[in-house]
GULOSE-923510 format. One line per field, with one value per residue (C-alpha): chain; residue number from 1; x, y, z; residue in one letter. Coordinates in steps of 0.05 Angstrom, whole numbers. Each point is the difference from the previous one (the first is absolute). Layout:
# residues N
cadena (A|...)
num (NUM|...)
x (X|...)
y (Y|...)
z (Z|...)
residuo (A|...)
***
This chain:
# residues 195
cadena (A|A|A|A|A|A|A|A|A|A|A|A|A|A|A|A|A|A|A|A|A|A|A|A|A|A|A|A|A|A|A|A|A|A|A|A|A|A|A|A|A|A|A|A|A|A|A|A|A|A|A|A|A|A|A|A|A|A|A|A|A|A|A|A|A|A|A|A|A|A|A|A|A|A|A|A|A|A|A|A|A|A|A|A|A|A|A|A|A|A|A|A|A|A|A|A|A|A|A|A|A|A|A|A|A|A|A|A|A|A|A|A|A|A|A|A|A|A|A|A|A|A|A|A|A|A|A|A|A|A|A|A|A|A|A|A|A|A|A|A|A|A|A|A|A|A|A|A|A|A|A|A|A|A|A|A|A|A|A|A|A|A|A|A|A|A|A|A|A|A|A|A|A|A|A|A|A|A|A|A|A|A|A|A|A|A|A|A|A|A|A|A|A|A|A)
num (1|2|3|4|5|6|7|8|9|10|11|12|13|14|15|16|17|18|19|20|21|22|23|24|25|26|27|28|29|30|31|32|33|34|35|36|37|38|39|40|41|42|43|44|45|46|47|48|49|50|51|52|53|54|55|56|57|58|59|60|61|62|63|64|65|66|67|68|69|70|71|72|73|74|75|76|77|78|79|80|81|82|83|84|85|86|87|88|89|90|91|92|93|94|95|96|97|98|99|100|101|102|103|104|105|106|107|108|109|110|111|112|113|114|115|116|117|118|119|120|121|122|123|124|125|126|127|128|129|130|131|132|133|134|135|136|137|138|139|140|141|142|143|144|145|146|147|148|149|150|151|152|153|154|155|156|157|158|159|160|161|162|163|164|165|166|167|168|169|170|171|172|173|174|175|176|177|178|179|180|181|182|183|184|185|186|187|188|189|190|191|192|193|194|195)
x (0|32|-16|49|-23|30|-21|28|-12|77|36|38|45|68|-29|20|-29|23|-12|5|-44|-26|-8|-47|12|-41|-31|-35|-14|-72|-14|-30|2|-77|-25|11|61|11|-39|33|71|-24|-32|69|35|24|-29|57|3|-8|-25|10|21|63|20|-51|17|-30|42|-3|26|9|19|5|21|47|58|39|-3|6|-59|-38|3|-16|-63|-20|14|-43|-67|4|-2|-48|-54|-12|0|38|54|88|33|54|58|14|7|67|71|54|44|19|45|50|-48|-54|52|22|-70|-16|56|-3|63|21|19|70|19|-38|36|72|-28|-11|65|41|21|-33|-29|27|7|-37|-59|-43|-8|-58|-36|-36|6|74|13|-56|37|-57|16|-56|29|-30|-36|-1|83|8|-31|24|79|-30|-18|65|39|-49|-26|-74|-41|-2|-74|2|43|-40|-71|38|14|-69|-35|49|-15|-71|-4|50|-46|-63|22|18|-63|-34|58|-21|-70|1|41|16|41|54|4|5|55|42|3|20|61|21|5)
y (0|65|60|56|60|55|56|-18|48|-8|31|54|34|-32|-77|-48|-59|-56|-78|-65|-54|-16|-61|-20|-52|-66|-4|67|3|-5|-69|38|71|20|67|20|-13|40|55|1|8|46|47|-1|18|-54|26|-4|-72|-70|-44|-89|-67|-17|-77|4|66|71|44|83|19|79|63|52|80|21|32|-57|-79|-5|46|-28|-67|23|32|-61|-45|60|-7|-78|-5|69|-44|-35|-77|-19|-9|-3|17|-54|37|36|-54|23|-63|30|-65|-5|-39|22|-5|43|50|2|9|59|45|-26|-25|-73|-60|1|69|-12|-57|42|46|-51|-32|72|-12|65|52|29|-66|-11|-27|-20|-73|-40|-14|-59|-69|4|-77|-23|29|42|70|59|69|50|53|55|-2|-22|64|49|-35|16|81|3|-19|47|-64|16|61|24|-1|-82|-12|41|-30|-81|31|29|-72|-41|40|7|-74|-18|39|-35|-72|26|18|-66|-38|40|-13|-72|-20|63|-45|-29|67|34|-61|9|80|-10|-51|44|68)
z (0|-13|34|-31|0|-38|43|62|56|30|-55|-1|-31|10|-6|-46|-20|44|-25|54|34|76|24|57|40|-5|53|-2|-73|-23|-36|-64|-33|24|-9|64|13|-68|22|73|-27|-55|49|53|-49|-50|-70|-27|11|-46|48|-8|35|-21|26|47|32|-14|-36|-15|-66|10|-45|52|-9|54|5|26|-6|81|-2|-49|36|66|-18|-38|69|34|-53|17|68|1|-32|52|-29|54|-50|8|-47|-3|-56|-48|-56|-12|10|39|-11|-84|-42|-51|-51|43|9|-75|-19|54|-19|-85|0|-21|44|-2|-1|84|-1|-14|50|56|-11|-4|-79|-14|42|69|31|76|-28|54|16|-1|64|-4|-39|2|-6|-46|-66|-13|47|11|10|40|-62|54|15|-73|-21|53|-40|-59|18|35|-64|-45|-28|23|4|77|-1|-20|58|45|-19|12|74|0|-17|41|68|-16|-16|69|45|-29|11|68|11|-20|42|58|-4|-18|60|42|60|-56|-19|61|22|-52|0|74|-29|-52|34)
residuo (X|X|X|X|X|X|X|X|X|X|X|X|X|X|X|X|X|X|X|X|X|X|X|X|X|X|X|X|X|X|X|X|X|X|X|X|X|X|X|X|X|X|X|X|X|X|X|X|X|X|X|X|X|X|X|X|X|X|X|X|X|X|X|X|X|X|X|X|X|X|X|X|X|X|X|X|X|X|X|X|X|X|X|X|X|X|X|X|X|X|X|X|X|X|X|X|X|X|X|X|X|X|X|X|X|X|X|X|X|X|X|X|X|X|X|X|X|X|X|X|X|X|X|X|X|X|X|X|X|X|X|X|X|X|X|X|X|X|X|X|X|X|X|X|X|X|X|X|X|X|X|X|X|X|X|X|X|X|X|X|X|X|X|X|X|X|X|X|X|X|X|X|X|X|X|X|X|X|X|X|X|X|X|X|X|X|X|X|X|X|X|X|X|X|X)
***
């Protein structure tokens, strides 16, 4: 169902058009796109929205004016949860953790000249590692440090490695969030063992 609306009452001067997806979180999603729920989101605030289940989850499709990404997303978070569905909004359907190939493909550039990069054959050298799946021959790199390398070496547009901060600490502080409420004690146990 799409609910875009080309007048929409939050734009102003300085906004730009802003494209990416929310997620809500299975448990609180509705079962089926009704009416109301489409007329619920449309009046909080979410006209700019393309509403579906994806895989069995509810997913936002939005093209927001704002002047910022972190903005536009924030807002869009707001409209959801002002609609009162009793709905979480789960992430920003966004991957922090890439591949060579994911990487290659975000900044247009081909396989191996990331590849060179990574391995200090070209480039500045002190490309950041990967941080997870280090022994399974298949590594995932971190997009929001591979990005802030990229900006640093003029490789990237400031703004690029900005809005990969942006998602990864909006996205962080939403699955802390969930954590917390599905099982506040672990949470609370292990913040007391980390500090």
């Amino acid at each position: 169902m799409n609910m875009k609306n080309k007048n929409h009452e939050n734009r102003n001067d300085c906004a730009r058009e802003h494209e990416f997806a929310l997620i809500v979180s299975r448990q609180d999603a509705p079962n089926e796109l009704t009416e109301e729920v489409e007329a619920a989101l449309f009046e909080a605030g979410c006209d700019d929205a393309t509403l579906s289940i994806q895989r069995g989850l509810f997913y936002l499709e939005f093209s927001r004016q704002a002047p910022s990404l972190q903005a536009a997303i924030l807002s869009a978070i707001a409209a959801v949860r002002k609609a009162g569905l009793g709905l979480m909004v789960w992430r920003v359907d966004e991957c922090d953790l890439v591949t060579p190939s994911e990487i290659a493909r975000r900044i247009d550039r081909s396989r191996q000249l990331i590849h060179q990069y990574m391995t200090g054959q070209r480039g500045p050298g002190k490309f950041p590692p990967p941080v997870c799946h280090l022994t399974e021959g298949s590594p995932l790199w971190a997009w929001c440090a591979v990005s802030h390398w990229l900006v640093t070496n003029d490789l990237l547009r400031p703004e690029e490695g900005w809005n990969a901060q942006v998602v990864a600490a909006i996205n962080n502080w939403l699955e802390s969030a969930i954590q917390k409420a599905q099982n506040p004690k672990l949470v609370k146990e292990i913040a007391g063992s980390l500090r």
